[in-house]
N, C-alpha and C positions, 0 to 999 in steps of 0.2 A: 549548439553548445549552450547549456544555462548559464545565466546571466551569473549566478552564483560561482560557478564554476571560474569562469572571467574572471570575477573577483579577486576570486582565493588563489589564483595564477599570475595574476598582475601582467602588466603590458611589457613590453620590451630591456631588453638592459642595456640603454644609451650609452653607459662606459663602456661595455663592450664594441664600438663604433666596427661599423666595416664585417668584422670578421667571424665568425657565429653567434652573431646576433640571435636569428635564426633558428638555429642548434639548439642553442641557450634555453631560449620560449620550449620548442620542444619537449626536450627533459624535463623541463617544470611542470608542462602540461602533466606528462606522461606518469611523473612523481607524484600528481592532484587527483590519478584518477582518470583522467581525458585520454580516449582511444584515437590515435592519427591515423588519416587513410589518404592515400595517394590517389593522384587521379593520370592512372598513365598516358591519357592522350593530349595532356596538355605539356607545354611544354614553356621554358622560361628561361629566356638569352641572355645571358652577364656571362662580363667577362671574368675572370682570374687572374688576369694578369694583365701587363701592359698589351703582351704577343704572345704567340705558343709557338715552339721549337717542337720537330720530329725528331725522338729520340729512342734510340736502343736503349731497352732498361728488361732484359728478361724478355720481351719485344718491340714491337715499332709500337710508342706511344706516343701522343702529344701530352706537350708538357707544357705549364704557363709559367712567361718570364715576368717576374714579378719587381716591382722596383725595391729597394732596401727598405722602404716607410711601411710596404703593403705584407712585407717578412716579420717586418716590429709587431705589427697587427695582428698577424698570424700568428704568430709563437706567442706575445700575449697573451691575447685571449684562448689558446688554445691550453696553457700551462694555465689561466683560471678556470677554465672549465676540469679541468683535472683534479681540481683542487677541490669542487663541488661533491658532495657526498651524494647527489641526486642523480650526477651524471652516470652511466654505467658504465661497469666496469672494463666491458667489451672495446667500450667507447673508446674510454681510457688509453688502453693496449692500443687499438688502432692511431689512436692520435699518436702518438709519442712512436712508433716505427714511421709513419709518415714524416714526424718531422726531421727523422733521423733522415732520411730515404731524402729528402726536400731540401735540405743541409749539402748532403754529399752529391747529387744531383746540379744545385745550385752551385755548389764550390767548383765543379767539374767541367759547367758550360757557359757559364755568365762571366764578362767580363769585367763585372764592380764586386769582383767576388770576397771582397778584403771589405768594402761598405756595408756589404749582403750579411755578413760575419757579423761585422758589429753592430746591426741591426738586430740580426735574429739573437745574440747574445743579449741585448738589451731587453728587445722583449722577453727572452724566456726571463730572465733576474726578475724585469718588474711583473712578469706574471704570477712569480712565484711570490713578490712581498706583499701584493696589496690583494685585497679577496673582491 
């Protein structure tokens, strides 16, 4: 990648902590012009959650249980990234059914599911006021 290129994309977005981070660089790359390419035989272990739960959803999936703080995260930054005019619009759509599906999911099988709420309530509000 040119040095140039680096430039004009800048490093990471720290306020975003934790949670598409990642993602975030992505889109900007992709918005400057920079082509991403995967390398599928490598592979890279984090977790999602605290644990993962086997769940029926349409089929047997695993699902990660995540604490109330790591939902704040989540729905933050994922209602800033929504908000970016760079990100696409595909993105967009996908993010916001997942958080819906991650909500109902969450409400369904966790038992801090009243703290999970006013988490992910909080993050979505402060995602949506600060850019």
């Amino acid at each position: 990648m040119p040095i140039a290129l680096v430039d004009a994309i800048g490093g990471l977005d720290e306020a975003l902590f934790i949670d598409h981070v990642d993602t975030e660089w992505a889109f900007r790359a992709m918005f400057h012009g920079a082509h991403l390419y995967g390398i599928p035989w490598l592979a890279f272990e984090h977790n999602m959650g605290e644990k993962v739960r086997r769940i029926w959803f349409f089929s047997w999936r695993v699902w990660p249980e995540r604490s109330p703080l790591r939902h704040y995260y989540l729905f933050r930054n994922t209602v800033r990234l929504i908000r970016r005019p760079y990100v696409p619009k595909v993105w967009k759509g996908w993010a916001l059914v997942k958080l819906i599906v991650d909500t109902l999911i969450t409400t369904a099988i966790d038992t801090r599911r009243g703290q999970q709420l006013r988490m992910m309530y909080r993050g979505f509000v402060e995602g949506w006021r600060k850019l």
